[in-house]
C-alpha positions in Angstrom: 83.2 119.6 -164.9 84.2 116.9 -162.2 84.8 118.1 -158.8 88.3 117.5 -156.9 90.4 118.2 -153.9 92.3 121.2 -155.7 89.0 122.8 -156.8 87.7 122.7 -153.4 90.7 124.5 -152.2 90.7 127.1 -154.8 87.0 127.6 -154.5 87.9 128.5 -151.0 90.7 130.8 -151.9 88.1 132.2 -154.6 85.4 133.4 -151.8 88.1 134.9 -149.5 89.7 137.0 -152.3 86.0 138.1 -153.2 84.7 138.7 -149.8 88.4 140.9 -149.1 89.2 142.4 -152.6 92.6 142.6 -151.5 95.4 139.7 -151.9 97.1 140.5 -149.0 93.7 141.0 -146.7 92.9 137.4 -148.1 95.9 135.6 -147.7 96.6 137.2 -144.3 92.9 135.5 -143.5 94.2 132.3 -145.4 97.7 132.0 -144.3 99.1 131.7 -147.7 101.0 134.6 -149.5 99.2 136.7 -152.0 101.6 134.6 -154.8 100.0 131.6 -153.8 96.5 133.2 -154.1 97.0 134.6 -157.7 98.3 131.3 -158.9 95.9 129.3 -157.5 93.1 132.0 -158.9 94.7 132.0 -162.3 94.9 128.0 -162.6 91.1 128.2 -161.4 90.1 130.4 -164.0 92.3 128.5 -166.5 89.9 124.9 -165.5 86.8 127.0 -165.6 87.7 129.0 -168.7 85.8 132.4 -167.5 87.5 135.2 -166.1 86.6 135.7 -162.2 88.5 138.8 -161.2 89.1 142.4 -162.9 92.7 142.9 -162.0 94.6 146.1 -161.8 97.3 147.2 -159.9 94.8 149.7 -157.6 92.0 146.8 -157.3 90.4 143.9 -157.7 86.7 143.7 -158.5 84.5 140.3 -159.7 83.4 140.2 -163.0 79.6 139.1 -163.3 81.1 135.5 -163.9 82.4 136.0 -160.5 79.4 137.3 -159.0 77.5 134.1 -159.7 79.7 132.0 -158.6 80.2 133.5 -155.3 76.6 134.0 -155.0 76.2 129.8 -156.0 79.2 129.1 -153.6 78.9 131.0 -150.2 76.2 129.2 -149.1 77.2 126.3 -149.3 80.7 127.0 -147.9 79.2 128.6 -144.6 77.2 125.2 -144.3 80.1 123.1 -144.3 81.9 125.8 -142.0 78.5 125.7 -139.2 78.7 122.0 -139.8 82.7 121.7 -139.0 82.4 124.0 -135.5 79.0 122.1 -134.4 81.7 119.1 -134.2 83.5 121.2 -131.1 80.4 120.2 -128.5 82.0 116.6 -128.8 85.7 117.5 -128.3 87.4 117.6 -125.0 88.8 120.9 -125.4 87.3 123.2 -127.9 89.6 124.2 -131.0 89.4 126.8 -133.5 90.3 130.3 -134.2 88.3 133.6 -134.0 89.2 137.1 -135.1 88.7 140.3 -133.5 88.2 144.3 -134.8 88.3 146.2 -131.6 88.3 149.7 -130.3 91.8 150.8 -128.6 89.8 150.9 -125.6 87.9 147.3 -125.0 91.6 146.1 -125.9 92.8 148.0 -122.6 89.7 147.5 -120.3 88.2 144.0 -121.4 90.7 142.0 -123.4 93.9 142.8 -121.8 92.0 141.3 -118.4 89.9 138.6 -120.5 92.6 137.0 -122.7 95.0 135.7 -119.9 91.9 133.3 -118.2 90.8 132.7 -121.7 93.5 131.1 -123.3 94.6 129.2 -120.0 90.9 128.0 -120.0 90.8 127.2 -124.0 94.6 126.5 -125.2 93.2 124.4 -128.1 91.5 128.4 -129.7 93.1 130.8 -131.6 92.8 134.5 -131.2 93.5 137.0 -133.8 92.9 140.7 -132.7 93.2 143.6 -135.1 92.5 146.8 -132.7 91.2 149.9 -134.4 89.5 153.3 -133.8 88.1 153.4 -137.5 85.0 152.6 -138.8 85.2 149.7 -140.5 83.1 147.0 -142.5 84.6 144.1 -139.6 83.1 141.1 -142.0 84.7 142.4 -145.3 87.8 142.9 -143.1 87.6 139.1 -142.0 86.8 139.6 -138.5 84.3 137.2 -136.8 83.1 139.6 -134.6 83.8 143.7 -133.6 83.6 145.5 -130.3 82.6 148.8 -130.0 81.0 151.3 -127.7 76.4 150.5 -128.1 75.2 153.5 -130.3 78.2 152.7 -132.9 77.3 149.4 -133.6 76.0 148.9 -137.3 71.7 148.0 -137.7 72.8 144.7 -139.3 74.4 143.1 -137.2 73.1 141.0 -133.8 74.8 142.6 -130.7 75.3 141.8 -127.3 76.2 144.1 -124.3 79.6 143.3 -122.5 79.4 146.1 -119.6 77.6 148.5 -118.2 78.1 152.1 -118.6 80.9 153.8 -118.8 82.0 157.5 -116.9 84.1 159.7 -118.9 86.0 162.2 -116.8 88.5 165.3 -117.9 92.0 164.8 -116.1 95.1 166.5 -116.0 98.3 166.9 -114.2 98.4 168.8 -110.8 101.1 170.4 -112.1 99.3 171.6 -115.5 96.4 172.9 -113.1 98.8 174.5 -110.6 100.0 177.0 -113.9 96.2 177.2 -115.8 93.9 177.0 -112.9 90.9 174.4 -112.4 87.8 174.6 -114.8 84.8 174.5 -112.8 82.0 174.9 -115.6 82.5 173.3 -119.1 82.7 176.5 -121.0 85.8 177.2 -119.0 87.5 174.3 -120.9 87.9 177.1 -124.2 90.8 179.0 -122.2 92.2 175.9 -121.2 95.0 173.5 -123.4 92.9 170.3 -124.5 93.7 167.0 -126.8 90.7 167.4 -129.1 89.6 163.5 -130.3 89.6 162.5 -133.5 87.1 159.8 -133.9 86.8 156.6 -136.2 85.4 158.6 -139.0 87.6 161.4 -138.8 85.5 163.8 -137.1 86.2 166.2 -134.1 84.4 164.9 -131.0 83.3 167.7 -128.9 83.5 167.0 -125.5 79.9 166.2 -123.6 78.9 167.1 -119.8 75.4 166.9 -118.2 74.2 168.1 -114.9 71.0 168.1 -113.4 69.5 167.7 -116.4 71.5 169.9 -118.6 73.6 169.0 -121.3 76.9 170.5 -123.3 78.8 170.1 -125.6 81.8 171.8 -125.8 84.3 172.4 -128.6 87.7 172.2 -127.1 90.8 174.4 -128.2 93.9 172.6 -128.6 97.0 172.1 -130.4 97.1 168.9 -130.3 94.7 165.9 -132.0 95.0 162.7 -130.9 93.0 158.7 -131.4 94.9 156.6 -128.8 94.6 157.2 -124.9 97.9 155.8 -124.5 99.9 158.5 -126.2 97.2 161.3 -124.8 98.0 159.8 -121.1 101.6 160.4 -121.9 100.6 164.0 -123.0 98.5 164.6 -119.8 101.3 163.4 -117.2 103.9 166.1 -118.9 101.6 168.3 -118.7 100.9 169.6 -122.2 97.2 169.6 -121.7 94.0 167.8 -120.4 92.1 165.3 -121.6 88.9 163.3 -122.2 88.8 159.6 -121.3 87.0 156.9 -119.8 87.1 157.1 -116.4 89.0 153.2 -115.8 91.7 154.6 -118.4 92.5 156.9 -116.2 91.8 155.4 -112.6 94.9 154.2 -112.0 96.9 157.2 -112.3 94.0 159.5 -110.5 94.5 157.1 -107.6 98.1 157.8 -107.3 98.2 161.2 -107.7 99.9 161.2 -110.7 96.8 162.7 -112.6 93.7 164.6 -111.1 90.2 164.7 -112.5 88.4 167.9 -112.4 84.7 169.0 -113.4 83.7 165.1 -111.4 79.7 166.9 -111.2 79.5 167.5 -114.6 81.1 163.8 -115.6 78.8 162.1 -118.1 77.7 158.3 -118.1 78.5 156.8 -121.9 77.0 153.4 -123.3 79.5 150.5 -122.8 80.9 148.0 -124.7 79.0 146.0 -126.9 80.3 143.1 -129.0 78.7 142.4 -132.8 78.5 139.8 -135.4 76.6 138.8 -138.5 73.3 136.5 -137.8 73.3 134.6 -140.6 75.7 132.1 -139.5 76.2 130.2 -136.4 78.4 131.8 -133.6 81.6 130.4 -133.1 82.1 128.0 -130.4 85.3 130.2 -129.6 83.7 133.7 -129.5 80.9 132.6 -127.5 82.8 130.8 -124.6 84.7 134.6 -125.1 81.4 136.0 -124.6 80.8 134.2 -122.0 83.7 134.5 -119.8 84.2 138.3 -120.3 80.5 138.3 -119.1 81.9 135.7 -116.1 84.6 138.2 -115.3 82.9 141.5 -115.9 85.9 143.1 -115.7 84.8 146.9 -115.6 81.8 145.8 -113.0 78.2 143.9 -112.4 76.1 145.0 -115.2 72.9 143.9 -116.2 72.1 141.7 -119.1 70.9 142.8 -122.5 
């Protein structure tokens, strides 16, 4: 079979819809429409004369067909891909585009501060952030890189700290402790109104404290079950309970009154943020002048390296 431009496209479309399973994930990583995909997936099959893809209207899984050719073809693609973004060293202004999968909070605390120097610094890069509390596969989601809180981050992937550790205080309303009185041990948190956490893999996160050495862990009571700090801040200021957050979430608001933190001695230090990739391939010239600045900026204080 003789090699041309449209096969080269489609062999590109090919390894996005296999690495994504999904039309929509890989057009949305393609910027073509899921119609485009199919059509150019059914002409490719149609010039190879195998079937690549099982097709139903629930999924979309490779046939062993498939399976060797993406297996023959990835390789190969990533090469030209490392060989394409080695080119940036000699531009002027670097160019590209990188994608993000980050937690609600290193959106709040390290990109909304980051972003605004970054892409006056870089206007020629691209950034695509998807931010999410789930626990997600960020490669097969077509993500360059993920950032999430060190402990989380998967074994397989190379990681690289982006701030030092991070306080996580309980806070409330003055108002709220004016009616239900201030905690001043843990275990008084069970006759209090909290916002349990529901975390990335569904779980209910019970609430840690240490002091002098000891350590607890404290399932809260509550009505309530939240996974974004945004709507449990709203909560907190009317009053509807306390909550459990990172300490700069909350700063602003402690600082004006508007919110007071209570049980400060028994305030735990958590690992900070920690952004992640695959190894196998080189780093984008984009995420690591990212990398770099956000380690420039350090905008939730000096940290050390690692």
């Amino acid at each position: 079979m003789r090699i041309n431009r449209t096969d080269f496209a489609d062999f590109a479309y090919f390894l996005a819809l296999a690495k994504h399973r999904s039309f929509r994930r890989a057009g949305l990583e393609l910027g073509v429409s899921a119609s485009a995909l199919s059509h150019s997936l059914k002409a490719l099959e149609a010039r190879l004369g195998v079937r690549l893809f099982n097709r139903t209207s629930r999924s979309v899984t490779l046939t062993s067909a498939g399976e060797e050719l993406q297996a023959a073809l990835a390789a190969p693609f990533d090469a030209i891909g490392t060989a394409i973004e080695a080119l940036n060293r000699y531009r002027d202004e670097p160019t590209g585009r990188i994608r993000l999968n980050v937690l609600e909070h290193a959106s709040s605390l390290l990109l909304a501060l980051v972003l605004p120097v970054f892409v006056e610094r870089y206007p020629g890069i691209e950034i695509d952030v998807a931010v999410s509390n789930h626990l997600i596969d960020v490669v097969a989601q077509g993500a360059d890189a993920g950032i999430r809180y060190g402990g989380t981050v998967p074994e397989d992937m190379v990681a690289q700290r982006l701030s030092g550790e991070i306080c996580w205080v309980v806070v409330g309303s003055p108002a709220y402790f004016d009616r239900h009185g201030v905690p001043s041990h843990p275990s008084d948190l069970h006759a209090h109104r909290c916002l349990r956490i529901r975390l990335g893999d569904d779980s209910i996160y019970h609430w840690e404290f240490e002091k002098d050495g000891e350590e607890v862990a404290v399932d809260v009571p509550g009505a309530i079950t939240i996974d974004e700090t945004q709507f449990a801040l709203a909560l907190v200021q009317a009053g509807a309970a306390v909550a459990y957050l990172p300490q700069p979430c909350a700063a602003p608001l402690i600082s004006r009154g508007v919110l007071r933190s209570v049980l400060d001695d028994w305030a735990p230090m958590g690992p900070g943020f920690h952004i992640y990739y695959p190894g196998r391939r080189q780093l984008p010239t984009g995420l690591r002048l990212l990398i770099d600045l956000i380690r420039e900026m350090q905008p939730l204080g000096p940290y050390g390296s690692g």
